[in-house]
C-alpha positions as a printed NumPy array, in Angstrom:
array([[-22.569, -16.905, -40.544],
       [-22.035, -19.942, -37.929],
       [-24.19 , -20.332, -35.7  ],
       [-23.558, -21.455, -32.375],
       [-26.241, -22.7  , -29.782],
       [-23.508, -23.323, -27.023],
       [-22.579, -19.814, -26.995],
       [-25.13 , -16.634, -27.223],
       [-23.716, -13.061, -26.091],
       [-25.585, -11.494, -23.228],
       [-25.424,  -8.092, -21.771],
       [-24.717,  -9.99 , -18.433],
       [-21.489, -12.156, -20.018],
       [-19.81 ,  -8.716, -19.35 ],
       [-19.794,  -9.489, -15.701],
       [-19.921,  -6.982, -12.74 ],
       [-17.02 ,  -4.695, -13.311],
       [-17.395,  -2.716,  -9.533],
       [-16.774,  -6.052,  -8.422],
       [-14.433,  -7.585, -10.605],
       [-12.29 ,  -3.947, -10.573],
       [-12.398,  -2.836,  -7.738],
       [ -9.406,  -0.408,  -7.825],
       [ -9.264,  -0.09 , -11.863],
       [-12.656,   0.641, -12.167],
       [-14.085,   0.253, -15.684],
       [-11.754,   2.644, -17.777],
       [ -8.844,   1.263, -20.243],
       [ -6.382,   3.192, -22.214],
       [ -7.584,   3.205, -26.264],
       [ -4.662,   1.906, -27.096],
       [ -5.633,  -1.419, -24.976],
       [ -8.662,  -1.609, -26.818],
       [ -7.3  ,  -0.874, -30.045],
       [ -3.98 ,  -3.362, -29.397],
       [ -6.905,  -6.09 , -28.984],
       [ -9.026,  -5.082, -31.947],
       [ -6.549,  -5.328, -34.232],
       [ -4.539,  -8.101, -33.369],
       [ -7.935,  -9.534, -33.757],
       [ -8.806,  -8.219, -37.262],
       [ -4.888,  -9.509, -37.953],
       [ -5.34 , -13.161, -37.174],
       [ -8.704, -13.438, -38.235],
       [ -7.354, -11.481, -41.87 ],
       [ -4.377, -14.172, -41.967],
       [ -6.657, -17.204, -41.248],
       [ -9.873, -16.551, -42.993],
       [ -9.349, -13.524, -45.466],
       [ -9.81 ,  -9.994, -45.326],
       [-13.525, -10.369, -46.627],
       [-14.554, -12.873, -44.276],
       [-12.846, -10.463, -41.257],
       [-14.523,  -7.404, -41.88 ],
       [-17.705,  -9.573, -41.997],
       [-17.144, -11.251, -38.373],
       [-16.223,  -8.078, -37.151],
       [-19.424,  -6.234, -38.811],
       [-21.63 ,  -9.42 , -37.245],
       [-19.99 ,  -8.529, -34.146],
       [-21.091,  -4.977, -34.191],
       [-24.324,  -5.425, -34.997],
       [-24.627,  -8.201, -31.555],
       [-22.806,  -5.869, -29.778],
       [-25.563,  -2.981, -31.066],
       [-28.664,  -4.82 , -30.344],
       [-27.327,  -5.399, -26.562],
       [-25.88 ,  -2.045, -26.389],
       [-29.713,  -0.687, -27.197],
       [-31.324,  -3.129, -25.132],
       [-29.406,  -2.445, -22.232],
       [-28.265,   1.055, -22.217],
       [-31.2  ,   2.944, -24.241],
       [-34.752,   3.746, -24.095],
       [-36.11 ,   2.46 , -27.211],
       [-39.857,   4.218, -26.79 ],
       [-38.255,   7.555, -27.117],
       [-39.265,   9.166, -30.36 ],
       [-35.79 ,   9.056, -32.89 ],
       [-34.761,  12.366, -31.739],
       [-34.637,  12.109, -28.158],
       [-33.553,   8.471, -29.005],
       [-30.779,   9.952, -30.987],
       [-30.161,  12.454, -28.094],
       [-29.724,   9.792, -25.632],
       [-27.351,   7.849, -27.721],
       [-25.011,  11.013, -28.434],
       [-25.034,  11.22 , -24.744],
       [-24.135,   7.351, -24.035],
       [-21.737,   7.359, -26.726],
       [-20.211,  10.193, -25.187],
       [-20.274,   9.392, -21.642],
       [-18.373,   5.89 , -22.613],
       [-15.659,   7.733, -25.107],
       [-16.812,   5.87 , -27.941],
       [-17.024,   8.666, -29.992],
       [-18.953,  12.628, -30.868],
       [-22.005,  11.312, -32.874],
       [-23.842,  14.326, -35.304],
       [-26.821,  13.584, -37.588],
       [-25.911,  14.766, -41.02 ],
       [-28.87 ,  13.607, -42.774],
       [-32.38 ,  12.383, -41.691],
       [-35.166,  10.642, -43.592],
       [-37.724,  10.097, -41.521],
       [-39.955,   8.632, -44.265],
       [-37.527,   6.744, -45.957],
       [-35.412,   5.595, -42.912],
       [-32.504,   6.888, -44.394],
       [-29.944,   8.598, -42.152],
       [-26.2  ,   9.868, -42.428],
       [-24.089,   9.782, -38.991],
       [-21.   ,  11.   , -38.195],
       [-18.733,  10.013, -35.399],
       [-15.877,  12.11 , -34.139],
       [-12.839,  11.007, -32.321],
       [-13.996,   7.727, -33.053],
       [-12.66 ,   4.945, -30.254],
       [-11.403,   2.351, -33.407],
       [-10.062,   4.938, -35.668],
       [ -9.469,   8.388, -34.963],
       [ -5.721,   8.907, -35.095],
       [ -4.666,   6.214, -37.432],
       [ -2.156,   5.981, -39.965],
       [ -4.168,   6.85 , -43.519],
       [ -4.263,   3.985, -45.815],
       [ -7.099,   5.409, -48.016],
       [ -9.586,   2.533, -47.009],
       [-11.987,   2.267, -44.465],
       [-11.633,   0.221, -41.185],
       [-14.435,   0.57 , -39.168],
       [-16.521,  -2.561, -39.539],
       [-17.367,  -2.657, -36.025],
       [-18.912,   0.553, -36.026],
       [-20.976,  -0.045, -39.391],
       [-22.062,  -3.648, -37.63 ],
       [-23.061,  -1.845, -34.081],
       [-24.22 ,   1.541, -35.849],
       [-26.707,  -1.409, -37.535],
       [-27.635,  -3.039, -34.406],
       [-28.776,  -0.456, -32.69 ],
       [-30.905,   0.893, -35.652],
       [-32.164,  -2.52 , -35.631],
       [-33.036,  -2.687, -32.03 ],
       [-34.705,   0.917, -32.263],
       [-36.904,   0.459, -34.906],
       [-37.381,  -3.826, -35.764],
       [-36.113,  -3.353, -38.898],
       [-32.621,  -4.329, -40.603],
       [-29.983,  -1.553, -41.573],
       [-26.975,  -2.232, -43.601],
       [-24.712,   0.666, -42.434],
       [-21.427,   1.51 , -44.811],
       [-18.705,   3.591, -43.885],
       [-18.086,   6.216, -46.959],
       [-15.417,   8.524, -44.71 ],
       [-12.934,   7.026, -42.379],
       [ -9.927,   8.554, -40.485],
       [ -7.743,   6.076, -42.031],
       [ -9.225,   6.84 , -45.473],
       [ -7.959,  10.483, -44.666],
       [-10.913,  11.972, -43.723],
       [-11.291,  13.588, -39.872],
       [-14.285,  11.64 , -39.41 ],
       [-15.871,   8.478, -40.006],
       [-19.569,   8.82 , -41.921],
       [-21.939,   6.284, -41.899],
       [-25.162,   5.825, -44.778],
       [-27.7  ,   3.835, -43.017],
       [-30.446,   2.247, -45.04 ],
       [-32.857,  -0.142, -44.591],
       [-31.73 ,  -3.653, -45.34 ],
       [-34.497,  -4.355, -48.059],
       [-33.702,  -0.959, -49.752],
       [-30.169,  -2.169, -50.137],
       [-31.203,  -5.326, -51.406],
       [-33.402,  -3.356, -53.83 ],
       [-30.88 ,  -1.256, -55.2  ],
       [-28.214,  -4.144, -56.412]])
């Protein structure tokens, strides 16, 4: 991935919305969000590839994750009151209904769920996944929580006709391990 030292992501590039909005507040319609997502995906899939896309927006995620965590969660929670907090955050911001499936608390191996998922949920089904944003951000903030890198894949999507999207999250050196 390009790097570039001109331009770092902080929480604070996001601005002060009360001020900014001060009759629109912070809410947007889904389809706003979604309009801009994949237009996105769309240009950067003509341009670059659909590979290289689904990698930017994955990278994007993961930024997005880490600052999410950082600024939003208490990371010296113990994982289930962590994972408590983010259900309710993820909530509270209609991102989506996140359910453990699967914990290994050993192994750092975990299954999530997400419900009414904000980039999905509602799509037409085109029997592949979609939500490389959510594997990238799903892998940030496991990264933030514990110091240690996930790869996150999506093996249930809305759009692949399932009424959820499921996410396996393993450690990034397991995954290595197992190719």
């Amino acid at each position: 991935m390009i790097k570039n030292d001109d331009y770092n992501f902080k929480w604070d590039d996001i601005g002060d919305i009360a001020l900014g909005r001060p009759n629109l507040g912070s809410q947007t319609h889904v389809a706003v969000y979604r309009l801009m997502q994949y237009t996105m995906r769309s240009v950067l899939s003509n341009e670059l590839g659909d590979e290289a896309a689904r990698k930017i927006f994955y990278e994007a995620g993961k930024l997005s994750g880490r600052e999410f965590c950082r600024n939003l969660l208490n990371t010296k929670l113990d994982f289930y009151a962590f994972v408590a907090q983010l259900q309710q955050t993820l909530e509270e911001l209609g991102v989506g209904i996140l359910r453990v499936e699967k914990t290994d608390l050993q192994q750092l191996f975990f299954t999530f769920t997400v419900y009414e998922d904000l980039d999905c949920s509602g799509l037409p089904v085109t029997d592949e996944t979609v939500c490389d944003y959510d594997e990238g951000f799903i892998s940030g903030i496991m990264n933030e929580y514990t110091t240690r890198e996930f790869n996150v894949t999506e093996i249930d999507c809305w759009s692949s006709g399932s009424r959820v999207c499921r996410f396996e999250v393993v450690p990034a050196e397991t995954a290595m391990c197992s190719n």
